[in-house]
PDB file of N, H, CA, C and O in Angstrom:
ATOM      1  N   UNK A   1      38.102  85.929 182.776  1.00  0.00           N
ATOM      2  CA  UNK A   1      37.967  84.530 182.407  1.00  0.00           C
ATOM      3  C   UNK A   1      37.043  83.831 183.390  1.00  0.00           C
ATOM      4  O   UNK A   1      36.186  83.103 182.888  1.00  0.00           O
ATOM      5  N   UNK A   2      37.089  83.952 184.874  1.00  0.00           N
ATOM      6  H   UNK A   2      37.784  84.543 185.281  1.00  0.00           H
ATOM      7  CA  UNK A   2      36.465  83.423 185.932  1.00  0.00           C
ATOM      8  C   UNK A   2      34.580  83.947 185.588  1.00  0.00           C
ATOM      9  O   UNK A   2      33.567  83.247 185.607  1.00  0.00           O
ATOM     10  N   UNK A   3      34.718  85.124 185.359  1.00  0.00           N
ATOM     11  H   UNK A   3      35.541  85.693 185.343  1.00  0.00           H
ATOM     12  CA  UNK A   3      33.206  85.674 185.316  1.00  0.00           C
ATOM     13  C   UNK A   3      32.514  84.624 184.240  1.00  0.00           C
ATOM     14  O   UNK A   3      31.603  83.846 184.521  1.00  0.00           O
ATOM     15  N   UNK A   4      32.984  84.734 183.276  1.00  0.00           N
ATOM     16  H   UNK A   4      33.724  85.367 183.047  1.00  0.00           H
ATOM     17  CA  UNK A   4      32.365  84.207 182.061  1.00  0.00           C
ATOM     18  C   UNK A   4      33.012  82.595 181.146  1.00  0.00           C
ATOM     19  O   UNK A   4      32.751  82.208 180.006  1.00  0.00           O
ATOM     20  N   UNK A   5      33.962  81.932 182.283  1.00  0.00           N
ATOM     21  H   UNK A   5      34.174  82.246 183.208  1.00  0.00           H
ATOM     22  CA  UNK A   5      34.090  80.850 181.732  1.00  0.00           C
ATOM     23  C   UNK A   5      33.704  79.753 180.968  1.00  0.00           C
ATOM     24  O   UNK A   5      34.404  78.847 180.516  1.00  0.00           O
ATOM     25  N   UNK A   6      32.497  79.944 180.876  1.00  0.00           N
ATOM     26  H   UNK A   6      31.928  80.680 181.243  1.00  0.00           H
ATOM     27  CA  UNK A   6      31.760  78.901 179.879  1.00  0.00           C
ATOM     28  C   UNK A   6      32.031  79.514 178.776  1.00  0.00           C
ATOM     29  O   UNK A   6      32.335  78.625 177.980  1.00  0.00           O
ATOM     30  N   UNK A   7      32.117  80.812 178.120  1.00  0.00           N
ATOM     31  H   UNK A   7      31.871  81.534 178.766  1.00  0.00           H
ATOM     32  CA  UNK A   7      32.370  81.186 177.122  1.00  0.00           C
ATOM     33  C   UNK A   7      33.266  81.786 176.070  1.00  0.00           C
ATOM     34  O   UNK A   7      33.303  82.405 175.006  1.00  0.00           O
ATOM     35  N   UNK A   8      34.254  80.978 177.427  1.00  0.00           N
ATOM     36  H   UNK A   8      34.224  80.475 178.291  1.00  0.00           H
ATOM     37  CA  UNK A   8      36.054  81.847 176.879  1.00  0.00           C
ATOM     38  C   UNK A   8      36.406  80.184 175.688  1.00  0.00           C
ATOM     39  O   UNK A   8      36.561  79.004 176.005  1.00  0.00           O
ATOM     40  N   UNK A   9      36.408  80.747 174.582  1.00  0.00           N
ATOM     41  H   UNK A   9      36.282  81.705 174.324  1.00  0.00           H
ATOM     42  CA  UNK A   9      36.925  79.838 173.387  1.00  0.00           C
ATOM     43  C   UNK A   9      38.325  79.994 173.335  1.00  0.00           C
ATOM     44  O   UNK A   9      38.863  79.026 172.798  1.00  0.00           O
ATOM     45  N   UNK A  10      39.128  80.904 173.717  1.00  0.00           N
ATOM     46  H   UNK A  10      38.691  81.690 174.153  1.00  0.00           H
ATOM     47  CA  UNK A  10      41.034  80.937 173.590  1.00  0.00           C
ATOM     48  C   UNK A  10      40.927  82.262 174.811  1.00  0.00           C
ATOM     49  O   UNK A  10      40.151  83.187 175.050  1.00  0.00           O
ATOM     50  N   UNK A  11      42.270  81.682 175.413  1.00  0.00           N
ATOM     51  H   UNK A  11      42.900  80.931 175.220  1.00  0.00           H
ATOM     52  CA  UNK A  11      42.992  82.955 176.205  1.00  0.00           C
ATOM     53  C   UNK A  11      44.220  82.778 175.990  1.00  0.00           C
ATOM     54  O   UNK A  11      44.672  81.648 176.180  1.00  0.00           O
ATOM     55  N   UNK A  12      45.030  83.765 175.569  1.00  0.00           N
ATOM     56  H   UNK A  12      44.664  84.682 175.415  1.00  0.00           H
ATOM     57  CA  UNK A  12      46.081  84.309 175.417  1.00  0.00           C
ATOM     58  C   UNK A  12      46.991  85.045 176.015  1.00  0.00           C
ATOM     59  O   UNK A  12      46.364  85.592 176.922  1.00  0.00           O
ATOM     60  N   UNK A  13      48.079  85.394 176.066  1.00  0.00           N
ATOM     61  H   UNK A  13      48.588  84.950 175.329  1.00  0.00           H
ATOM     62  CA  UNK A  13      48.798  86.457 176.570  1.00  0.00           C
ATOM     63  C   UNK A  13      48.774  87.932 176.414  1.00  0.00           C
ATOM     64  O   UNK A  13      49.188  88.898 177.054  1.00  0.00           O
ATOM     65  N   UNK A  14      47.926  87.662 174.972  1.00  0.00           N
ATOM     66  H   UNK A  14      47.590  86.877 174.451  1.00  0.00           H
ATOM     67  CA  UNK A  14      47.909  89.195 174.226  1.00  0.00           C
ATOM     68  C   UNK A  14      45.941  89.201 174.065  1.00  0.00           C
ATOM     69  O   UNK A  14      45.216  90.179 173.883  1.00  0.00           O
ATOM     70  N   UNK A  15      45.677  88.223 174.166  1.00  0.00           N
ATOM     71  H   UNK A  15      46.265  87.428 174.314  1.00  0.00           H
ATOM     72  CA  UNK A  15      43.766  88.579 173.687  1.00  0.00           C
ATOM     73  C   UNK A  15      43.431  87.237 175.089  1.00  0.00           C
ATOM     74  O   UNK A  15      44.160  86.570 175.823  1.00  0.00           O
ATOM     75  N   UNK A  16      41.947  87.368 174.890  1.00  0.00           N
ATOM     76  H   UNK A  16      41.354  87.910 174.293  1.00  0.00           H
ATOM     77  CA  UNK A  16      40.797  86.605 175.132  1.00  0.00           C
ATOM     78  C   UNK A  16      39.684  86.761 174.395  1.00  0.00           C
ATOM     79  O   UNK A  16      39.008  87.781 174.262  1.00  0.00           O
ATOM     80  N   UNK A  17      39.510  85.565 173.864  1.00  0.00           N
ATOM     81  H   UNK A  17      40.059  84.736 173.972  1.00  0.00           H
ATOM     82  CA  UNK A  17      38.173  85.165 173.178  1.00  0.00           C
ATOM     83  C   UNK A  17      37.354  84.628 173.702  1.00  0.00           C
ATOM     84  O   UNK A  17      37.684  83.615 174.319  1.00  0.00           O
ATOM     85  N   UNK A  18      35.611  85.124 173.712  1.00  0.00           N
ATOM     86  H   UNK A  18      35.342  85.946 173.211  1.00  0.00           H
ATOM     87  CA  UNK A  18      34.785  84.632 174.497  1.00  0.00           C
ATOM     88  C   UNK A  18      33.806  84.407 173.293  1.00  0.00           C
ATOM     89  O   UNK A  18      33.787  85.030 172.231  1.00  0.00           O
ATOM     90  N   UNK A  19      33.068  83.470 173.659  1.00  0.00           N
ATOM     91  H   UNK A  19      33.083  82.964 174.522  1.00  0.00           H
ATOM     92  CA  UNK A  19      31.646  82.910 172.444  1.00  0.00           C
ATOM     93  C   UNK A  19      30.732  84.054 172.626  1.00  0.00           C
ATOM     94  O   UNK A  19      30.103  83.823 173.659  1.00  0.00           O
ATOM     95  N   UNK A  20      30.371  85.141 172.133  1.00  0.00           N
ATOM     96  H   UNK A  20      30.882  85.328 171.294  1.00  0.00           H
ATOM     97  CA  UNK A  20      29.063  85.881 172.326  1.00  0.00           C
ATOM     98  C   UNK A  20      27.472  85.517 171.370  1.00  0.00           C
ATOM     99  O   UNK A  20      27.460  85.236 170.172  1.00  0.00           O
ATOM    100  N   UNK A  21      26.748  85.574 171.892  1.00  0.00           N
ATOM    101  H   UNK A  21      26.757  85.802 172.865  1.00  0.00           H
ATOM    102  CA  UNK A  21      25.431  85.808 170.627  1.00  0.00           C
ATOM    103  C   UNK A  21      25.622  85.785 169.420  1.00  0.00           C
ATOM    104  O   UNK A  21      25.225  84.924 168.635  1.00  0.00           O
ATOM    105  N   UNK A  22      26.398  86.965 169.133  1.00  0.00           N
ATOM    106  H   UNK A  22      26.721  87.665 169.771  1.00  0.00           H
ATOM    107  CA  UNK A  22      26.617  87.342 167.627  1.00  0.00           C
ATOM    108  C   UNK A  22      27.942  86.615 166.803  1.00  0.00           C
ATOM    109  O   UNK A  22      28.195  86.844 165.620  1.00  0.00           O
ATOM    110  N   UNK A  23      28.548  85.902 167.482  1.00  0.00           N
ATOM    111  H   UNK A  23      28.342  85.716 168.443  1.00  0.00           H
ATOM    112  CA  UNK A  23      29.897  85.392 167.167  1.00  0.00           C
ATOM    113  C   UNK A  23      31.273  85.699 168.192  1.00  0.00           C
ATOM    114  O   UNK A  23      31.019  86.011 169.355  1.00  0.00           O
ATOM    115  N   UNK A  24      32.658  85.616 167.782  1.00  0.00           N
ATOM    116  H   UNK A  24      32.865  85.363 166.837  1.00  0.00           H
ATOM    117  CA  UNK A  24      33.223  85.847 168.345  1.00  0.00           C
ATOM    118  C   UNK A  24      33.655  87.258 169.349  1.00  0.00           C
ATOM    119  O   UNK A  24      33.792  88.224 168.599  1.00  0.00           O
ATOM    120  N   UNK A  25      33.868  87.582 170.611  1.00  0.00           N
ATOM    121  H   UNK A  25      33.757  86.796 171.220  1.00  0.00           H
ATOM    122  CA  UNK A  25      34.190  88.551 170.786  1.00  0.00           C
ATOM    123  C   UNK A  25      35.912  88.645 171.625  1.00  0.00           C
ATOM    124  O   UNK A  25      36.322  88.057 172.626  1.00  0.00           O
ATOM    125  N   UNK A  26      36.591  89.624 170.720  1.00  0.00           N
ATOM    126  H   UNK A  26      36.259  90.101 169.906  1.00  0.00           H
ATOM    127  CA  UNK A  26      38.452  89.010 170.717  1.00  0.00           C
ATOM    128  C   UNK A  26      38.426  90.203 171.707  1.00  0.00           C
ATOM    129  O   UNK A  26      37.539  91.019 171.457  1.00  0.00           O
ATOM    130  N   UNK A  27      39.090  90.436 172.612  1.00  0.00           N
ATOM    131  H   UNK A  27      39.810  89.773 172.815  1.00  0.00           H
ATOM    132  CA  UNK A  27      39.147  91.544 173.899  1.00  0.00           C
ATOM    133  C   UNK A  27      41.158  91.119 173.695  1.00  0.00           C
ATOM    134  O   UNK A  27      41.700  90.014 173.682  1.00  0.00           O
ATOM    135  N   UNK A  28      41.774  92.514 173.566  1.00  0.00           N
ATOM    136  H   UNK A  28      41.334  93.411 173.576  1.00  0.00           H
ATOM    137  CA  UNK A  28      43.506  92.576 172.957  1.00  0.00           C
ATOM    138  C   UNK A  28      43.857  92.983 174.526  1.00  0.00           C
ATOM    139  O   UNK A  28      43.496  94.048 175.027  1.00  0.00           O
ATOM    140  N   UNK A  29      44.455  92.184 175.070  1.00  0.00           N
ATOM    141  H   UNK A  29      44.748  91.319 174.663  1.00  0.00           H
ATOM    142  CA  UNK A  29      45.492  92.734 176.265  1.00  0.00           C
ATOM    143  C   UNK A  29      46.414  93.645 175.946  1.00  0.00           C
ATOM    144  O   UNK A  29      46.842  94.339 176.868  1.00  0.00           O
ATOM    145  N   UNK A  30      46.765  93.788 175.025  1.00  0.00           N
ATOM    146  H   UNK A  30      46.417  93.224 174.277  1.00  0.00           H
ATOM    147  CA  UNK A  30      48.492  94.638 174.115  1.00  0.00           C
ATOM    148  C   UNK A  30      48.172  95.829 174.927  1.00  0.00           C
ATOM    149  O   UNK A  30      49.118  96.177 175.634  1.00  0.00           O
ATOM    150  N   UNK A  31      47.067  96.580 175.032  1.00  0.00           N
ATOM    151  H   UNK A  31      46.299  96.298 174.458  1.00  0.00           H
ATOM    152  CA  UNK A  31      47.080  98.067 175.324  1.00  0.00           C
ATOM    153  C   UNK A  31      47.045  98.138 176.838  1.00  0.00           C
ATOM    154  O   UNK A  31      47.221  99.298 177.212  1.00  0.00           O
ATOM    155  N   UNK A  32      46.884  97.312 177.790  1.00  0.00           N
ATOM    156  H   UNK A  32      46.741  96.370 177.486  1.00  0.00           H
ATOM    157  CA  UNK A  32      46.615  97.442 178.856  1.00  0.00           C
ATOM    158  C   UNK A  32      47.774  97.778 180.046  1.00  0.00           C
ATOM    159  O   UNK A  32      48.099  97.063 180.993  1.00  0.00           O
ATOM    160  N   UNK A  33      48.255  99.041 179.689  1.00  0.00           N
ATOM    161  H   UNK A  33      47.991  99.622 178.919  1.00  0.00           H
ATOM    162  CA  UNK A  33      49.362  99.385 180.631  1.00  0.00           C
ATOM    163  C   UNK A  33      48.876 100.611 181.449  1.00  0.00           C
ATOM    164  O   UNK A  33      48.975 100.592 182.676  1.00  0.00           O
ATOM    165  N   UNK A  34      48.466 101.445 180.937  1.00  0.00           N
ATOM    166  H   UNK A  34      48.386 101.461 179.940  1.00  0.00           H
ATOM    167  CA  UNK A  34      48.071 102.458 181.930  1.00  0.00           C
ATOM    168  C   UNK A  34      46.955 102.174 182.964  1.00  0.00           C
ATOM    169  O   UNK A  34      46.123 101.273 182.856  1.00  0.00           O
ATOM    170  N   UNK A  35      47.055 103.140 184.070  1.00  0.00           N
ATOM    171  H   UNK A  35      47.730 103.872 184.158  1.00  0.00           H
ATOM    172  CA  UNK A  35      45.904 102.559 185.114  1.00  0.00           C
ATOM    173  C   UNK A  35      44.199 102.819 184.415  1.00  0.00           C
ATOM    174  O   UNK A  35      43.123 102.241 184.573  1.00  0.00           O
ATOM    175  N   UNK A  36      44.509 103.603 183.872  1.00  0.00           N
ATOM    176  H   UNK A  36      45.383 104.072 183.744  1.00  0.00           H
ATOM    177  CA  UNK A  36      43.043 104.382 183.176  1.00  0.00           C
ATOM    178  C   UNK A  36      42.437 102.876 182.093  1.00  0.00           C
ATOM    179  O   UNK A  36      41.325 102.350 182.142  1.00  0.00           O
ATOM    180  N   UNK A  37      42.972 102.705 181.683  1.00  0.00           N
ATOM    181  H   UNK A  37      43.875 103.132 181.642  1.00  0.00           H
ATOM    182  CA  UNK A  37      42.642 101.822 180.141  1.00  0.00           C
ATOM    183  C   UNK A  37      42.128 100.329 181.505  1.00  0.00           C
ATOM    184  O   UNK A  37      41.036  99.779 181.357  1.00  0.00           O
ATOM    185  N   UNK A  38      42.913  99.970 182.488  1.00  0.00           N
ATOM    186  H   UNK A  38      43.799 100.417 182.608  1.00  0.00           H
ATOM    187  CA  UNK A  38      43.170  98.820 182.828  1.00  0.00           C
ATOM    188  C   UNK A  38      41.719  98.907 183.848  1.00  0.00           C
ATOM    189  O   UNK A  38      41.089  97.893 184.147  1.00  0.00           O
ATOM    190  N   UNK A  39      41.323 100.324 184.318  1.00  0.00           N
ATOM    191  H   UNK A  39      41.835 101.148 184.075  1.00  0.00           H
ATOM    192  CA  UNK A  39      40.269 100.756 184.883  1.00  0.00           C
ATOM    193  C   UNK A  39      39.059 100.310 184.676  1.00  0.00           C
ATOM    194  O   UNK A  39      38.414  99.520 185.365  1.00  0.00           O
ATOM    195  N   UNK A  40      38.649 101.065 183.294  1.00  0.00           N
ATOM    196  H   UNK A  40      39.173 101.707 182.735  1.00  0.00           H
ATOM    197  CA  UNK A  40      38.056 101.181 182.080  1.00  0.00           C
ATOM    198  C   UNK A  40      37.619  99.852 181.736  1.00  0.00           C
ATOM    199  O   UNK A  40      36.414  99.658 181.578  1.00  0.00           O
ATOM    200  N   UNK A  41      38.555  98.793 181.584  1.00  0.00           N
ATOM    201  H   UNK A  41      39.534  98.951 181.712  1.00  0.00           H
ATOM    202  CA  UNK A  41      38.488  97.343 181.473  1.00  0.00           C
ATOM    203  C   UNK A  41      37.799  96.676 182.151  1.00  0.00           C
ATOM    204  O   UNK A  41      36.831  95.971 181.868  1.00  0.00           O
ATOM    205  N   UNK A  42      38.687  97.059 183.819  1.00  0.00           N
ATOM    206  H   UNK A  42      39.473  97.632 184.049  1.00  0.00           H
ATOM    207  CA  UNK A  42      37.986  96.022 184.890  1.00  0.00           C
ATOM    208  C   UNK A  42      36.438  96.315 185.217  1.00  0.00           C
ATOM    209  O   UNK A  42      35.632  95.513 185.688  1.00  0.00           O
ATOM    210  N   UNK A  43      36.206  97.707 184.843  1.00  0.00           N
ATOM    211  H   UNK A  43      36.860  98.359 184.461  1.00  0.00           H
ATOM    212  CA  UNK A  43      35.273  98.508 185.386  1.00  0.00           C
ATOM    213  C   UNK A  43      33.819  97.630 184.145  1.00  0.00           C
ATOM    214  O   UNK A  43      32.899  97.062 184.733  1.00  0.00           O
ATOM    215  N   UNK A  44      33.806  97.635 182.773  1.00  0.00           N
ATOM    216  H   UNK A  44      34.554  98.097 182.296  1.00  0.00           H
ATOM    217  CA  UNK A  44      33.449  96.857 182.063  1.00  0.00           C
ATOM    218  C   UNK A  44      33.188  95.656 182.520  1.00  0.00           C
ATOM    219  O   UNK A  44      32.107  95.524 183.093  1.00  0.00           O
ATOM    220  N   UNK A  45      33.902  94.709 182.423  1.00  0.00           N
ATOM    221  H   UNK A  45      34.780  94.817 181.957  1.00  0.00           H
ATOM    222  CA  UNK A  45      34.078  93.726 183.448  1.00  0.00           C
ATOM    223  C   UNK A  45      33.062  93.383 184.655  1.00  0.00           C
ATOM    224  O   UNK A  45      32.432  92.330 184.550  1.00  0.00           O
ATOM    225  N   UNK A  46      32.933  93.881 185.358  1.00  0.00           N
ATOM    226  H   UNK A  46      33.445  94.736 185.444  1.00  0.00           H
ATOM    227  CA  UNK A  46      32.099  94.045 186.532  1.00  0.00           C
ATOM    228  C   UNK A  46      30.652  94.388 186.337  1.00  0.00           C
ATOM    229  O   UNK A  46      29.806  93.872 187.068  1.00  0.00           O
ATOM    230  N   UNK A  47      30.305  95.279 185.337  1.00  0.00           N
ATOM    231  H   UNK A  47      30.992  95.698 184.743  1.00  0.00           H
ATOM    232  CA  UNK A  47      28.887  95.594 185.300  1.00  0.00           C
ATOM    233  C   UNK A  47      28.820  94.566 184.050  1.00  0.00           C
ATOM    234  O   UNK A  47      27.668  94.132 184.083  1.00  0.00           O
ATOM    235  N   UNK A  48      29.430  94.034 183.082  1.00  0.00           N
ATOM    236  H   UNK A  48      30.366  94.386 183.056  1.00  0.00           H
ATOM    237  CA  UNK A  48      28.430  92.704 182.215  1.00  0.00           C
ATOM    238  C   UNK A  48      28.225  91.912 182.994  1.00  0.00           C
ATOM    239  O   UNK A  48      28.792  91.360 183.937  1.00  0.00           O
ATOM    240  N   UNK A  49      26.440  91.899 182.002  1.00  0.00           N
ATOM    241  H   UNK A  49      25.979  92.347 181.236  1.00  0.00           H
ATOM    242  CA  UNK A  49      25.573  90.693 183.004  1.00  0.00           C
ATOM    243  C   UNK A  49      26.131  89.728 181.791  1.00  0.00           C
ATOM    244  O   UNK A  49      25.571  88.659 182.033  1.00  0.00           O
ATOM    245  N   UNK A  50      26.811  89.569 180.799  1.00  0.00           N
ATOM    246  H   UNK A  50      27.265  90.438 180.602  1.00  0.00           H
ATOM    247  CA  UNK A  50      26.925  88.583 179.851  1.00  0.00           C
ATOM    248  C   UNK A  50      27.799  88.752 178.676  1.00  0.00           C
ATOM    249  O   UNK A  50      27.707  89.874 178.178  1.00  0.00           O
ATOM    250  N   UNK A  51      28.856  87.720 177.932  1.00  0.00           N
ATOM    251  H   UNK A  51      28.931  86.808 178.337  1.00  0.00           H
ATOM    252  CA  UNK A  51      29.791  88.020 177.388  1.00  0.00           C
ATOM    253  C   UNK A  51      29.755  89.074 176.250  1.00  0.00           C
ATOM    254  O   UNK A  51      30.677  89.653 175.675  1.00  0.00           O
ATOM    255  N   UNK A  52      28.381  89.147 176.098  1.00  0.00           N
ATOM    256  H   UNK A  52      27.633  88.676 176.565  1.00  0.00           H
ATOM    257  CA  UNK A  52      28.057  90.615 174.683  1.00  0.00           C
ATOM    258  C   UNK A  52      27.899  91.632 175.404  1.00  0.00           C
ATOM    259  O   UNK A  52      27.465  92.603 174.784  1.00  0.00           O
ATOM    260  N   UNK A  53      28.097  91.792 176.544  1.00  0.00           N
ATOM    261  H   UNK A  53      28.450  91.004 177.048  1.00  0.00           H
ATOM    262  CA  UNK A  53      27.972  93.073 176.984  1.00  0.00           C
ATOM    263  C   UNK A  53      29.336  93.487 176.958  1.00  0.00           C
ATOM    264  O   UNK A  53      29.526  94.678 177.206  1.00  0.00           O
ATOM    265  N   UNK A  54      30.611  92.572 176.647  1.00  0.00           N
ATOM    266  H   UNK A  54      30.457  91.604 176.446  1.00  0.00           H
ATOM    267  CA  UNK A  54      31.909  93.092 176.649  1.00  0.00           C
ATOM    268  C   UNK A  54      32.375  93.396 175.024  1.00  0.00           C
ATOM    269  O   UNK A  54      33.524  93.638 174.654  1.00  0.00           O
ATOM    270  N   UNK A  55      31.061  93.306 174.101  1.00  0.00           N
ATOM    271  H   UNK A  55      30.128  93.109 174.401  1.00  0.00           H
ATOM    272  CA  UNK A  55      31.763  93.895 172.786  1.00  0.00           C
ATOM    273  C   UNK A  55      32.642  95.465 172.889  1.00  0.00           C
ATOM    274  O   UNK A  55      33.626  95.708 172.190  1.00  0.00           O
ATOM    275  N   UNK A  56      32.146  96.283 173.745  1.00  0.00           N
ATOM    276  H   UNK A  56      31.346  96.086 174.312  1.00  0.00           H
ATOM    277  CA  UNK A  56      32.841  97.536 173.971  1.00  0.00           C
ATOM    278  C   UNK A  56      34.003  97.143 174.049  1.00  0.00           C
ATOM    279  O   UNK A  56      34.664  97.675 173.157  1.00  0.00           O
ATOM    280  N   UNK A  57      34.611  96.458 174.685  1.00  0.00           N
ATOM    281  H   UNK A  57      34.074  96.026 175.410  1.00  0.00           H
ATOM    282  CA  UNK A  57      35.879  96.079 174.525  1.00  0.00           C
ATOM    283  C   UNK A  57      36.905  95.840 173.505  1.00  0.00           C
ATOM    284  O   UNK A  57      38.025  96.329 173.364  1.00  0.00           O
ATOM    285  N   UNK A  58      36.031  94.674 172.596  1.00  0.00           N
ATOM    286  H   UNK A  58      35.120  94.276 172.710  1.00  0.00           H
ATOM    287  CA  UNK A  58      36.678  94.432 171.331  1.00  0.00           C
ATOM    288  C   UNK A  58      37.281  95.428 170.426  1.00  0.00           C
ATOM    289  O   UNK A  58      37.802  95.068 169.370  1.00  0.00           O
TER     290      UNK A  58
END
């Protein structure tokens, strides 16, 4: 949310929605229990230069 705040449209308990280029992009918290997935995430996270670079996520 901090990285890309200008473009978070809803945050949730279970998602975050950010405004991308192409339209909405919904990123689901639900799965994020193992260290691998939560990795995977943060690791994403860190290398977008911009909220469409987190469609992998969606």
């Amino acid at each position: 949310i901090q990285k890309f705040a200008s473009a978070v449209t809803a945050a949730q308990w279970d998602h975050i929605t950010l405004q991308g280029r192409e339209g909405p992009i919904k990123i689901s918290l639900l799965d994020l229990f193992a260290p691998e997935d939560v990795l995977r995430c943060s690791r994403a996270i860190d290398a977008a230069r911009s909220p469409e670079d987190l469609r992998i996520l969606s």
